[in-house]
KOLGUPA-131554 format. One line per 8 residues: their letters; for each residue x, y, z of N, C-alpha, C. Coordinates in pm, whole numbers, always signed. Layout:
A> X,Y,Z,X,Y,Z,X,Y,Z | ...
END
This chain:
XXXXXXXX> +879,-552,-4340,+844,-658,-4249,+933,-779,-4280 | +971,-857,-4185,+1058,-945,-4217,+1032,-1058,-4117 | +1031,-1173,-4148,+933,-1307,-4106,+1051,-1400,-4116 | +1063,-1516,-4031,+1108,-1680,-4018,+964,-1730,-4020 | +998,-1862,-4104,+841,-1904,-4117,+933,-2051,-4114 | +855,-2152,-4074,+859,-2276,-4096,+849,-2320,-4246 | +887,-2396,-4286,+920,-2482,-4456,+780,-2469,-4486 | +714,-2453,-4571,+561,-2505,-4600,+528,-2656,-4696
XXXXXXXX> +413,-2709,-4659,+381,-2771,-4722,+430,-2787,-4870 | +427,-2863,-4953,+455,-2865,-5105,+309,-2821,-5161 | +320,-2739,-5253,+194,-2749,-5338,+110,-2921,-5375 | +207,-3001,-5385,+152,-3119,-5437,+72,-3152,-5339 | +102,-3179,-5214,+24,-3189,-5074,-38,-3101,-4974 | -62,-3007,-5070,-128,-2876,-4981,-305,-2888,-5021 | -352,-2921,-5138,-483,-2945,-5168,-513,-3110,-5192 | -642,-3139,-5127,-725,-3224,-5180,-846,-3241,-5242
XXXXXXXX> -828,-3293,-5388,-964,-3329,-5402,-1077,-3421,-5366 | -1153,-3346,-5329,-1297,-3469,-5322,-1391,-3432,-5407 | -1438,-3575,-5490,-1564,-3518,-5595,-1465,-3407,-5657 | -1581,-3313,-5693,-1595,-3214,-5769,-1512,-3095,-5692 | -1520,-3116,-5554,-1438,-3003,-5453,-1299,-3001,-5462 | -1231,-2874,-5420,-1113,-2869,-5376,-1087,-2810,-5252 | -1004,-2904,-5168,-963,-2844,-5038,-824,-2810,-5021 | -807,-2730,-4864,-720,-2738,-4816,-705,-2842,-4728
XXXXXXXX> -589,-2932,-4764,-556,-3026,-4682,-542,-3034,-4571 | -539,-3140,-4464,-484,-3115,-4298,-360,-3072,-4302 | -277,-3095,-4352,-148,-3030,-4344,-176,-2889,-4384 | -210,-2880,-4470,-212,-2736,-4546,-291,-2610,-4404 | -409,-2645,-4344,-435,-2622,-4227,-371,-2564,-4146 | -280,-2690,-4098,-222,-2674,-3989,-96,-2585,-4043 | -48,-2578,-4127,+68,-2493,-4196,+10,-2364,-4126 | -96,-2320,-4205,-168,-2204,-4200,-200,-2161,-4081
XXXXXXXX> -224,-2231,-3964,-250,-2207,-3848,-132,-2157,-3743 | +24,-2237,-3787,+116,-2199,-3767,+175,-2052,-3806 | +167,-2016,-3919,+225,-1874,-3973,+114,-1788,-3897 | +4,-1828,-3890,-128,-1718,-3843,-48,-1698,-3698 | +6,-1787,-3614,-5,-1761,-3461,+158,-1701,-3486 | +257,-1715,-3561,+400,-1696,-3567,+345,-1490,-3588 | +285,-1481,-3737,+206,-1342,-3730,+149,-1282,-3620 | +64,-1365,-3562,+14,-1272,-3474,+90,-1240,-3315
XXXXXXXX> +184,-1352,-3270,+295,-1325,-3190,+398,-1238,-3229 | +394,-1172,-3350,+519,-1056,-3424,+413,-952,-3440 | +278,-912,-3403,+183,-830,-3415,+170,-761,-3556 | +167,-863,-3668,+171,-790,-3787,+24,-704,-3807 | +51,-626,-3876,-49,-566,-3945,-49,-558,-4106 | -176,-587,-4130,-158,-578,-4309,-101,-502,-4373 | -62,-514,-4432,+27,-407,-4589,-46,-327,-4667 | -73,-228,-4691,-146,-182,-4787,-121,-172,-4935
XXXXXXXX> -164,-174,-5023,-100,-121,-5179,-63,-250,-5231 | +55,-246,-5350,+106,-307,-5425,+282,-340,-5298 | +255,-475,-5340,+386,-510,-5251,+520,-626,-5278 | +626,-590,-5243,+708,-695,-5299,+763,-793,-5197 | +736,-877,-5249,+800,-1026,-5158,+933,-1103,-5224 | +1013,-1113,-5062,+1154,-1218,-5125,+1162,-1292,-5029 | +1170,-1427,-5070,+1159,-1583,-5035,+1295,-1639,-5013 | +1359,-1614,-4913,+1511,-1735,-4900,+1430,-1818,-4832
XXXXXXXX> +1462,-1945,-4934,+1433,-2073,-4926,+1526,-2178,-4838 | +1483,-2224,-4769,+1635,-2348,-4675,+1505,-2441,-4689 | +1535,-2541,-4746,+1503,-2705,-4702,+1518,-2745,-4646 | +1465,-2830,-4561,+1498,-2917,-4465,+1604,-3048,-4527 | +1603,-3073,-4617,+1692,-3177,-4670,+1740,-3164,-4833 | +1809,-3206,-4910,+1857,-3240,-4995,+1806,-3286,-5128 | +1688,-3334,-5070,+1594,-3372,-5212,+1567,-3261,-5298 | +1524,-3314,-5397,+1556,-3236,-5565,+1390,-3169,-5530
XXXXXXXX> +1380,-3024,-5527,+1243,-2965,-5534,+1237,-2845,-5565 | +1145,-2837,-5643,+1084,-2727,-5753,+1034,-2583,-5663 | +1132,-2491,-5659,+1100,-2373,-5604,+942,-2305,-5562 | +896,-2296,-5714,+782,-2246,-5693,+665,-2364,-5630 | +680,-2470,-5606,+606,-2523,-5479,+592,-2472,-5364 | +674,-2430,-5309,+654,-2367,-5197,+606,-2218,-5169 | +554,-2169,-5296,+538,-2011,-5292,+385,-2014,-5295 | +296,-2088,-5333,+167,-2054,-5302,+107,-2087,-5167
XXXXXXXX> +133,-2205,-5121,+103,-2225,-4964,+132,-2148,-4873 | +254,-2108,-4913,+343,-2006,-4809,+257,-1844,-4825 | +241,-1818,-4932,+172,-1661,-4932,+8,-1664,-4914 | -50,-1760,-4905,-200,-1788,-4917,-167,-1794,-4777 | -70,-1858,-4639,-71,-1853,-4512,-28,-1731,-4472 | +54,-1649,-4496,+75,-1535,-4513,-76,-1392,-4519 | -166,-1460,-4637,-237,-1328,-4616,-352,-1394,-4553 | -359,-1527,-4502,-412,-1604,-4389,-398,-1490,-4223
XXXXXXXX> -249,-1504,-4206,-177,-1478,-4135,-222,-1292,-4055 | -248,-1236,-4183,-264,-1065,-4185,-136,-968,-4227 | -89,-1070,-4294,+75,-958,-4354,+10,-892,-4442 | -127,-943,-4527,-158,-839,-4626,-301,-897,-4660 | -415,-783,-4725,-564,-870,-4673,-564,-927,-4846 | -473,-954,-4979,-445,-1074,-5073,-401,-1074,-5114 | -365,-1162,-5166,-233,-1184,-5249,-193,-1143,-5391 | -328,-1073,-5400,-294,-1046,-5545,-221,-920,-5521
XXXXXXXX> -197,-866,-5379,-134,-720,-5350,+27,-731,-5405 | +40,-885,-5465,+243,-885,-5458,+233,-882,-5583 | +322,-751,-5624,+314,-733,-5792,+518,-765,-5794 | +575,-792,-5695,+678,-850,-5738,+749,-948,-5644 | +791,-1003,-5717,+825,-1211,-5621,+937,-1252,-5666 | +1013,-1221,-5550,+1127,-1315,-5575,+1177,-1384,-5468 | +1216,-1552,-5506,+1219,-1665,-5437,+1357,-1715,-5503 | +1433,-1745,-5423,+1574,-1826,-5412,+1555,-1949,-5325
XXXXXXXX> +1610,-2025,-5388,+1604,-2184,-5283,+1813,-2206,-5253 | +1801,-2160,-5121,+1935,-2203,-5038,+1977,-2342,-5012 | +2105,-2351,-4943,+2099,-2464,-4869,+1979,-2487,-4768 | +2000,-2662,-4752,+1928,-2699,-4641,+1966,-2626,-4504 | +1843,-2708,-4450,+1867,-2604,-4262,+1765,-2765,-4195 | +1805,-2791,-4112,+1749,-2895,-4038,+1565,-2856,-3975 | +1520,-2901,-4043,+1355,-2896,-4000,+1286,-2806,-4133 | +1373,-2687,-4191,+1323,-2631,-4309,+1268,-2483,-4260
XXXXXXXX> +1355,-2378,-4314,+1302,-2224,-4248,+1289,-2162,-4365 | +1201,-2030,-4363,+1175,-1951,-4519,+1223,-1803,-4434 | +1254,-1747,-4489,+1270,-1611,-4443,+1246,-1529,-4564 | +1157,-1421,-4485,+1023,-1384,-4539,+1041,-1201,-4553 | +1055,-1167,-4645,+1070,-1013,-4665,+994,-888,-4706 | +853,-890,-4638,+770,-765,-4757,+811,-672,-4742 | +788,-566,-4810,+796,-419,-4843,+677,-374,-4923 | +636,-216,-4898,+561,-129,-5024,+655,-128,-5147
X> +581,-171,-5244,+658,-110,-5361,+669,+54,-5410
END
């Protein structure tokens, strides 16, 4: 299966706390709501088994940012989405951060292992 996804949220701004709770943020939401309708306009169906994921990363800009930020929002919208029913199904991950790309694209690779 192979996916364009929009940039995701940063981990830093993907949860909020209130009190004692933790949420998903409005952004984080709406992230999620996006990959769900991008999925379900590509008619995915879940993955079964143990599965491997690869992450080309494009930024939208130039600023200095920490790869694995973008890998939990992005796969939590993902098995949001129905590429796979959780995430604990990816027993292997690999993520590269590219050049920028104007607005920020991920291109998205599962396979069965």
């Amino acid at each position: 299966m192979e996916l364009e996804l929009p940039y995701p949220p940063t981990v830093n701004t993907y949860y909020r706390h209130i009190g004692f709770r933790t949420l998903i943020s409005r952004e984080g939401r709406r992230y999620r709501q996006r990959v769900q309708a991008i999925c379900a306009a590509s008619d995915i169906r879940p993955m079964a088994g143990p599965l491997a994921v690869s992450l080309d990363v494009h930024p939208p800009d130039r600023r200095r940012r920490d790869v694995d930020n973008v890998q939990k929002p992005l796969l939590d919208a993902l098995q949001h989405g129905g590429a796979y029913a959780d995430d604990s199904q990816i027993k292997d991950l690999h993520t590269v951060m590219r050049d920028e790309l104007p607005g920020g694209i991920v291109f998205v690779r599962i396979r069965p292992l």
